[in-house]
C-alpha positions in Angstrom: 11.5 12.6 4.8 13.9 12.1 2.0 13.7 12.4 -1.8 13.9 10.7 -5.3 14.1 13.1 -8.2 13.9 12.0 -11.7 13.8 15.6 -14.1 10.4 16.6 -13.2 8.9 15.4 -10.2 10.8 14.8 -6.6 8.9 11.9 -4.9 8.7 11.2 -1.2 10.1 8.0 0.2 8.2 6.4 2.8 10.6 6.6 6.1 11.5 2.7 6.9 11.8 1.7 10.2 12.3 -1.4 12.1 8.6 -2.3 12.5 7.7 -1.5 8.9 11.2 -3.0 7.2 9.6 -6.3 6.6 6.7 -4.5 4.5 8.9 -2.8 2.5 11.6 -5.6 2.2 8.8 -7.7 0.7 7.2 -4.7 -1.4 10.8 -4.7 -2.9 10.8 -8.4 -3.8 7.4 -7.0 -5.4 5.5 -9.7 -3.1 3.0 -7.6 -0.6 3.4 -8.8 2.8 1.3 -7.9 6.1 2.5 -8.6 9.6 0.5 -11.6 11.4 0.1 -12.2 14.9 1.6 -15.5 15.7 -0.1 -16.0 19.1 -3.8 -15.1 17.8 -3.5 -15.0 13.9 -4.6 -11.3 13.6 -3.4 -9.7 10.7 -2.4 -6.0 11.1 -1.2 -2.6 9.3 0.3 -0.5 9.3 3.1 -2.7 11.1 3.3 -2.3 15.3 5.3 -3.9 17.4 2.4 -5.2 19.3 -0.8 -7.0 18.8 -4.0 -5.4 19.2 -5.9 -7.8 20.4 -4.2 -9.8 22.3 -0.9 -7.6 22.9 1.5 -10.2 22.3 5.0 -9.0 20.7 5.1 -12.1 18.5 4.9 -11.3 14.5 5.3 -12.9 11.5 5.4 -10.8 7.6 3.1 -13.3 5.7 1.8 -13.3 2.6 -1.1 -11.4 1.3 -3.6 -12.8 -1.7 -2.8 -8.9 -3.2 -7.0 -9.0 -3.6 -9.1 -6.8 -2.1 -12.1 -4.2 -2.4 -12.6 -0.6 -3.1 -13.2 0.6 0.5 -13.0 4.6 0.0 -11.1 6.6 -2.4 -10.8 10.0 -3.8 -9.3 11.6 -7.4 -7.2 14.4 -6.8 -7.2 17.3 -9.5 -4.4 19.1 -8.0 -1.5 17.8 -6.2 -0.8 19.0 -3.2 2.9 18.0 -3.5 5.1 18.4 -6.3 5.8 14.6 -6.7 2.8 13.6 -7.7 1.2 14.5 -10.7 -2.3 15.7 -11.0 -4.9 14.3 -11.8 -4.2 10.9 -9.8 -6.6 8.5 -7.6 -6.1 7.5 -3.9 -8.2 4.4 -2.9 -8.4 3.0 0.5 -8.3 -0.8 0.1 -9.9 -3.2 2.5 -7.8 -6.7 1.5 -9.0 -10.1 1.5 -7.1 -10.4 5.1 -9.1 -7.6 6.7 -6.4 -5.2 6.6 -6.9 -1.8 4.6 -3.9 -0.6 2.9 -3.8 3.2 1.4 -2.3 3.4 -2.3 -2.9 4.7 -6.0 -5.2 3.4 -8.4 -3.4 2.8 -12.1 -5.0 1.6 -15.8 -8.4 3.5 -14.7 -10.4 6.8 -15.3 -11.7 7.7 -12.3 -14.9 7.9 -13.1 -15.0 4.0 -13.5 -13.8 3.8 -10.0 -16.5 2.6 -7.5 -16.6 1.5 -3.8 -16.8 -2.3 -3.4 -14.6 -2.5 -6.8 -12.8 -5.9 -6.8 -9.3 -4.7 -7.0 -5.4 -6.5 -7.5 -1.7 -5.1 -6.6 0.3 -4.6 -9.0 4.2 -2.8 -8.0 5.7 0.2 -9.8 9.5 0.3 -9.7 9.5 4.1 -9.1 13.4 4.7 -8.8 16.7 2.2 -8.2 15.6 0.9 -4.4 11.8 2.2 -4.4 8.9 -0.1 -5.5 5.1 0.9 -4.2 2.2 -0.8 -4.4 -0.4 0.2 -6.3 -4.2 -1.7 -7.7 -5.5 -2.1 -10.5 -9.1 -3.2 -11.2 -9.7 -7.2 -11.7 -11.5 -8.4 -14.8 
């Protein structure tokens, strides 16, 4: 796994590969983006090359609404890598397309975070080239 620094922190890249380029091509375009089964219509992630349900190799990247719920999450008060500074919170996101997608909370204390939370993306340009996703709470 590779590195950005800036002066304090070094922060992990996600490695891209060919089944996950079109999620972070899109994340880049700050547009969120989950592949789509084209034979069945099941949405999946983290990308695959195949379908699981109906194991066809047909895929589409489409469009997500960026909404979704507060499935799980968790506030970390020390970091257990140098790239991320502590405190920070982790939520596990179940989207409006029944995908969950794994990412940092931002403009929250934690203790206002709560499971079923309606919840938005929003993209933080971390260094030339990387973007993530992170949500924010809605309303």
């Amino acid at each position: 796994m590779s590195m950005v620094y800036d002066t304090e922190h070094p922060v992990p890249i996600p490695p891209i590969i060919w089944d996950n380029m079109g999620y972070w091509e899109g994340i880049n375009r700050h547009e969120l983006v989950f592949q789509r089964c084209k034979e069945c219509g099941t949405w999946r992630h983290p990308p695959r090359p195949v379908c699981p349900k109906c194991r066809s190799f047909e895929k589409e990247w489409a469009p997500s609404t960026g909404k979704g719920a507060v499935y799980s999450w968790v506030t970390y008060q020390e970091s257990p890598h140098p790239g991320f500074k502590a405190p920070y919170s982790v939520a596990l996101v179940e989207m409006e397309e029944g995908v969950r997608l794994v990412s940092n909370m931002v403009d929250i204390k934690p203790e206002e975070i709560s499971i079923g939370m309606p919840v938005e993306v929003v993209f933080e340009d971390i260094a030339e080239g990387l973007t993530l996703p992170k949500f924010r709470k809605v309303g």
